[in-house]
N, C-alpha and C positions, 0 to 999 in steps of 0.2 A: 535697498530693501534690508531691513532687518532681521538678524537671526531669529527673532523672537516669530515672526512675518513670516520668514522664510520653513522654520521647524513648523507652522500652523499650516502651511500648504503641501507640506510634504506628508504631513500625518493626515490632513485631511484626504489627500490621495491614495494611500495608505489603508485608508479606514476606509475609502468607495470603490477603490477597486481588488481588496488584497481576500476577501473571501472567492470571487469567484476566480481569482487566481490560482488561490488554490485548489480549488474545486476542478477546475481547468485543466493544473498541474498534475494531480491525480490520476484524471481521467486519461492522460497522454501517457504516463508513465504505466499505466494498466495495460492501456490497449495494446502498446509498444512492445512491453517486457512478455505481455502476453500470447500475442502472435508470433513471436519470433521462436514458442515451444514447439505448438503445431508444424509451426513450416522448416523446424530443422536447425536452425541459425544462432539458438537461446545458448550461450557463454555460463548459463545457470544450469543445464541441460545436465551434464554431469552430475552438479551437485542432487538435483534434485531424482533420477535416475535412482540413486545411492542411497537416498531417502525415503521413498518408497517399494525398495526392493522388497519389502516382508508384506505391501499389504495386501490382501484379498480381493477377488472376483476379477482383477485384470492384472495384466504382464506392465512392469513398471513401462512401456512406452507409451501404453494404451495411458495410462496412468499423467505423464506426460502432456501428453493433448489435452486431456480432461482440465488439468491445473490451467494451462496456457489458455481455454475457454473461459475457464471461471475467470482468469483476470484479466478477459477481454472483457466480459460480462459487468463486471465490476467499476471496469472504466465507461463504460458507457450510460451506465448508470448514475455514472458522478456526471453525466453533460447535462442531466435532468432535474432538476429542481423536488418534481413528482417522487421520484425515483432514490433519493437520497438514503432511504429509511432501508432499502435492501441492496443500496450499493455498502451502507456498513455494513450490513446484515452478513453479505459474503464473504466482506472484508475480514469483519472480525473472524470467521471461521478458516477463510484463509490465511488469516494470523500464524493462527495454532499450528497448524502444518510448516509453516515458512520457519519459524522457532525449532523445529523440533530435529533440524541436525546439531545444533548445540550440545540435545543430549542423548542419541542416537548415533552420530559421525563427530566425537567431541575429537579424535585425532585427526579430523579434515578442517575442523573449525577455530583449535586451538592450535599453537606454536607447542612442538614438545616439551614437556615441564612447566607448561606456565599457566595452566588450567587454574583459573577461571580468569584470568584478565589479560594474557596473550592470545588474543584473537587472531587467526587468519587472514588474509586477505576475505577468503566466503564466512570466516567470521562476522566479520566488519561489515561485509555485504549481508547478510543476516539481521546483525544487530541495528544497524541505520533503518532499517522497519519501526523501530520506535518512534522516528520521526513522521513516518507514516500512519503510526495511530493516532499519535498527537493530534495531526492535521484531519483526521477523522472526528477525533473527537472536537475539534472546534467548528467543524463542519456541519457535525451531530448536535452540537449543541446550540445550531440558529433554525433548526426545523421548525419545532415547535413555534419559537419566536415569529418565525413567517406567517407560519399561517395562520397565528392569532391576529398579526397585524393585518393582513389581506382579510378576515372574517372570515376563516375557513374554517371548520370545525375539525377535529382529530377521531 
């Protein structure tokens, strides 16, 4: 077989199976990291603890649960096809929150003195979110294409 042959099967596998891979991957790393707030066990638990300590109407544990639903919420949303447009929907909002001990806990996220590009270990754990909007947004952006091809109207 030739490389030429061989690189033509590997991308075409690539290209039929790697969107709902991702879509897949998502949805496991939601439910996963998700669950593990609620029931006690979440390694981010601290961090995130720390990071809602100031906000309003509940005590950060309550706060805690709340998050660890929404990204259960979020991955189960990504197993669904239908569902796609509000598993970003949360996502993106849960973004915004997962960013923001960067600049609220910036002594727990950076290495002292090295502010802005000595990240922490929960820096790093923070920052690789980026990878996960990316994968959102390429997720986000075969919606429309579906269900134009299927004849579904928006």
């Amino acid at each position: 077989m030739s490389f030429r042959s061989l690189d033509s099967r590997i991308s075409a596998f690539m290209r039929r199976y790697g969107h709902g891979a991702l879509r897949y991957s998502l949805a496991v790393i939601f439910i996963w990291f998700g669950i593990l707030k609620p029931l006690g066990v979440s390694p981010a638990a601290p961090l995130v603890l720390l990071t809602v300590d100031w906000m309003p109407v509940f005590a950060p544990e309550t706060w805690l649960g709340i998050i660890g639903w929404w990204e259960v919420a979020i991955g189960v949303l990504f197993l669904f096809r239908p569902t796609l447009r509000f598993a970003i929907g949360l996502l993106a909002l849960q973004m915004v929150g997962t960013f923001m001990p960067l600049v609220v806990l910036p002594s727990v996220t950076f290495q002292e003195g090295r502010i802005p590009y000595g990240l922490t270990m929960e820096g790093q754990y923070i920052v690789k979110n980026l990878l996960i909007i990316s994968a959102a947004m390429v997720i986000g952006g075969t919606v429309r294409r579906s269900a134009i091809s299927s004849g579904v109207s928006d």
